[in-house]
N, C-alpha and C positions, 0 to 999 in steps of 0.2 A: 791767490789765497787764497802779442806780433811784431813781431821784428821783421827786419831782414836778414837772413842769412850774408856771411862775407862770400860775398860771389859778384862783387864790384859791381851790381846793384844798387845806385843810390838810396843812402836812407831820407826819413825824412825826417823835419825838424825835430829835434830832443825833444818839444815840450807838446806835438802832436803823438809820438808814440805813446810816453805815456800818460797822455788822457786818452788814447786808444786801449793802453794794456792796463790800465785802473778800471775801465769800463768795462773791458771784457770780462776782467775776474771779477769787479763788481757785477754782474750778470749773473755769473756761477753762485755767489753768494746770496743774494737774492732767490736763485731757485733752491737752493739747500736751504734758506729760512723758509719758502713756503711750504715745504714736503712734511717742515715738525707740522703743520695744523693739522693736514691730510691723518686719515685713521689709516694704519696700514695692516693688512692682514697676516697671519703667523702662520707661513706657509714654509715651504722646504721639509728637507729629511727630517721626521722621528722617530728615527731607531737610535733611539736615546744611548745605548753602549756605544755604539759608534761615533756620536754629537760627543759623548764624552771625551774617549778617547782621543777625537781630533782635537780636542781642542785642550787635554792634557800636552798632547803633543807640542800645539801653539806656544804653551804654556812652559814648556821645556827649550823651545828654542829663546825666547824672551830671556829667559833665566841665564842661559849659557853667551846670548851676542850683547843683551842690554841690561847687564847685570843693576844699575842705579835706579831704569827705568821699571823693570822686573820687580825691585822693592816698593817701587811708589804704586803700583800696580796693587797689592797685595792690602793697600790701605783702603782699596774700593770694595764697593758688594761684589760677591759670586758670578753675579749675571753681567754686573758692567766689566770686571773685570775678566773674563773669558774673550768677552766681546772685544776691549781694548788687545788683546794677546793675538785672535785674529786676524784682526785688520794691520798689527803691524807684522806678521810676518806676512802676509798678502806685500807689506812694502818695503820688505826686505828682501823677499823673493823677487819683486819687480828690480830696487836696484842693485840685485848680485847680477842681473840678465847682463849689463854693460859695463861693473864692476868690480867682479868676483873673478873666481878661477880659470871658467869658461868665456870671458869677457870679449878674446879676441876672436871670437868663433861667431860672435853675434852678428846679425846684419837686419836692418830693417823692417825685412821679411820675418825674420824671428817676434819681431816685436810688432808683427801684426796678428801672427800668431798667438801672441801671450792675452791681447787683446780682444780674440774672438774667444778666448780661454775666459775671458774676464766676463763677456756676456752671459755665457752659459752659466757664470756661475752666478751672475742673478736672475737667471731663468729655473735658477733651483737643478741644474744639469753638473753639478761637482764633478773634478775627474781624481781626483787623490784626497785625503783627509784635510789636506789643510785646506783646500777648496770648499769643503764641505761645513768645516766651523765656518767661515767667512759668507758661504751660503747660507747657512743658517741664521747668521748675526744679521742681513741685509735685509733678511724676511720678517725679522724682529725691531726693526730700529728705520727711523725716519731718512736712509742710508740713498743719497741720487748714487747714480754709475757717474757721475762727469766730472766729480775728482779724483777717480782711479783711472780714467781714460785719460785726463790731462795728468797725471803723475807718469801716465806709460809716456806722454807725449814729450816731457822731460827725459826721461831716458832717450828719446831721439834725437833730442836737441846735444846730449853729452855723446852719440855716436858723430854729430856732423860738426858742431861747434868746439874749439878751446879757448876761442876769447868773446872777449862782449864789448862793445864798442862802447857802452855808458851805463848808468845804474837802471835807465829806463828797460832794457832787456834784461840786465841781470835779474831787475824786480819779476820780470814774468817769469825765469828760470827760478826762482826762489819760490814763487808760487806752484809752479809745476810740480817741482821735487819734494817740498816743505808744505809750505800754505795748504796744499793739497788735504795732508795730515790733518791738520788743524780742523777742518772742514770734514772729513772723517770722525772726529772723535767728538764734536758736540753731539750729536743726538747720543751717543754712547754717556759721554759725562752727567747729559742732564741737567736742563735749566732748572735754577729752583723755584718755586710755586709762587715764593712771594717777592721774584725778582722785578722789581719797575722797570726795566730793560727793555728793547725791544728786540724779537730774536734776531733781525740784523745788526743786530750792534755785538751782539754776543757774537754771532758768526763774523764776523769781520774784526774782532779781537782774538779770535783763534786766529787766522788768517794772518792777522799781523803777527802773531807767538810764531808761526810758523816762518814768517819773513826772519823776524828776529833769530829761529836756531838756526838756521841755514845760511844768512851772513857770518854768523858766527861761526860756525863750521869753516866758512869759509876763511874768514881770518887769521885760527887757530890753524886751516890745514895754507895756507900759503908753499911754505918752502917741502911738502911733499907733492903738491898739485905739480909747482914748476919743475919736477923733477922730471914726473910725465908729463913737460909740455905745455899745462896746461897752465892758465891766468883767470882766475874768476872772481876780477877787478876789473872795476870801468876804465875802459882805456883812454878816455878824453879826460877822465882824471888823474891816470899817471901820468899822463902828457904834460897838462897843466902843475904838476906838481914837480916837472923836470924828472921821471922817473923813469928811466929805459927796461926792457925787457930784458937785458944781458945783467942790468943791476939786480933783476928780480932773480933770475936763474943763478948770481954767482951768491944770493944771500946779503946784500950790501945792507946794514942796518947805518942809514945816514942820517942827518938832520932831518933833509926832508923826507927820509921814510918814516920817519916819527911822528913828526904832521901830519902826514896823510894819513898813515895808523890810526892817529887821533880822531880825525875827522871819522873815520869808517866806523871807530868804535860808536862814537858818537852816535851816528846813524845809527847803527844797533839796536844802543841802547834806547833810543825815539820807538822803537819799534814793539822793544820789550814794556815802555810805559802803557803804550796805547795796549800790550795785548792786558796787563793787568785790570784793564777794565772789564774785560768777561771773564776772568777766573773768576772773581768775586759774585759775581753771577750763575754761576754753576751750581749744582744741588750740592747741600753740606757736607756729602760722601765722597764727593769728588774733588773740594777745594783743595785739599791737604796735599793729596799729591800729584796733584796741577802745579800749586804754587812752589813745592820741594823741587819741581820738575824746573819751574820758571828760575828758581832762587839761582837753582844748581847750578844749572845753563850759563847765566848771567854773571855767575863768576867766573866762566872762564876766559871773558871779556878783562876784567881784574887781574887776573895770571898773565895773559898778553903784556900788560903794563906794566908788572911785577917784574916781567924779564925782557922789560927796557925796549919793546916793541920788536923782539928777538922773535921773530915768528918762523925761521926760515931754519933753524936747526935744533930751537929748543919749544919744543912742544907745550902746549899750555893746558894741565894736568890738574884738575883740581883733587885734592886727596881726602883720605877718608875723614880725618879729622873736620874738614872744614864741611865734608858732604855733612856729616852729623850734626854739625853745630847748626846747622841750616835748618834743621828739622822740626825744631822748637819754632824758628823765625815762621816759618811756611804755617804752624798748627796755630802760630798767635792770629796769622790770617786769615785763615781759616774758617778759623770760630769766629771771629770781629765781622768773617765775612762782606769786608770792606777792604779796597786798597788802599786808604786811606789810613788806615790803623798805625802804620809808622808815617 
């Protein structure tokens, strides 16, 4: 926000990777806080018809793949909000490369391609519109390249890897694909002027948001993951939990998948506390729907539990009724601009 690959490579001890894989993405964090102090110049394309368009364009994809996200979008200014609309199709377009339509066409090579793609385009070198709002956005906003290079480097880990031996690798994949994001959208949201904070506390509570949707994603997608194969759950913790991989693929909701549900939820939600300590930190145009975005999220942790830790055939759906009711909760935040207000 290092492992070993399974290629019968010994790992090393659980509690050396990750003070290795805390330190390394602590590193990335640290350099994405020093870049806010740096003045950055307002460079790239101004053929302003064009800046628009791409990024109406951005703005139409947002709208049709992340329709909840799309609405909290629309509570920001003009400027942040374009810029928000770019960089997530930039990472939607990176993860359709390994899991969209063309998925099995991909190979490594493809995504080193995608990645010298990724240079130019903060070299101001665009090759299609949406390139060109995200070039635009990087030359406006305090934006490093090394969480869009570590999100491509998450996409290779979902080409070589479907399991993960403990939370210590999943945490670096969660930062790869997730965390990533988080680390992206502070210079876009905005710290606010009279925040006491320090910017690495704020960037490493995005970091943690980002941990937090991405476990949760992961919990909510279980019994579609093992359909294709795949498990992205610690495996020293099904172990210990008595839980086989044939119990995962046939759907088995047992005693102990409840427990361990528990426990995972749990994690989570540790994740999602720590990130509410930089929404509250963010400029006043951007808490709203931060925290609508966090509230949302974190129910569908609640739905899990609602269907009896049923993850494996019954989807965990939060519905409109409950998105809206959330929306007052998020605005009370907001404005208290404290996490502390409930």
């Amino acid at each position: 926000w290092a492992f070993t690959l399974r290629t019968g490579v010994p790992l090393i001890s659980s509690t050396a990777v990750r003070a290795y894989s805390e330190e390394k993405v602590h590193e990335v964090v640290l350099k994405q806080a020093a870049l806010v102090k740096q003045q950055r110049p307002n460079e790239g394309c101004k053929d302003w018809d064009l800046l628009n368009e791409a990024y109406e364009r951005c703005g139409e994809v947002c709208a049709e793949y992340a329709k909840t996200f799309y609405l909290g979008t629309l509570l920001m200014t003009s400027e942040r909000r374009r810029a928000i609309w770019a960089i997530y199709v930039w990472c939607r377009r990176t993860d359709e490369l390994v899991d969209g339509p063309n998925a099995s066409h991909i190979t490594p090579r493809a995504l080193d391609t995608w990645e010298k793609r990724l240079d130019n385009i903060f070299q101001g070198r665009p090759y299609d519109l949406f390139d060109a709002a995200l070039s635009h956005t990087v030359s406006n906003y305090a934006l490093g390249i090394q969480p869009f290079k570590d999100m491509i480097e998450g996409m290779r880990l979902d080409l070589l890897k479907t399991r993960y031996n403990n939370f210590d690798e999943l945490y670096l994949y969660c930062y790869y694909v997730a965390g990533t994001v988080g680390l992206m959208s502070v210079p876009v949201m905005g710290i606010a002027s009279e925040s006491k904070a320090s910017i690495e506390t704020v960037y490493s509570a995005a970091l943690a948001l980002g941990i937090a949707n991405q476990l949760t994603n992961i919990l909510r997608d279980v019994g579609e993951d093992g359909r294709r194969g795949r498990i992205y759950l610690p495996q020293d913790e099904l172990a210990s939990a008595g839980i086989s991989e044939d119990e995962i693929f046939r759907g088995q909701v047992s005693d102990k998948w409840k427990i361990f549900m528990k426990n995972q939820i749990k994690r989570a939600r540790m994740y999602f506390d720590e990130a509410e300590k930089g929404v509250a930190e963010l400029t006043e145009a951007s808490r709203w729907p931060m925290w609508a975005s966090l509230l949302l999220y974190r129910q569908i942790l609640d739905v899990i539990e609602e269907n009896d830790y049923n993850n494996f055939t019954k989807r965990a759906y939060v519905g409109k009724a409950k998105k809206f009711a959330s929306l007052p909760l998020a605005y009370g935040r907001a404005i208290m601009g404290t996490s502390k207000f409930f």
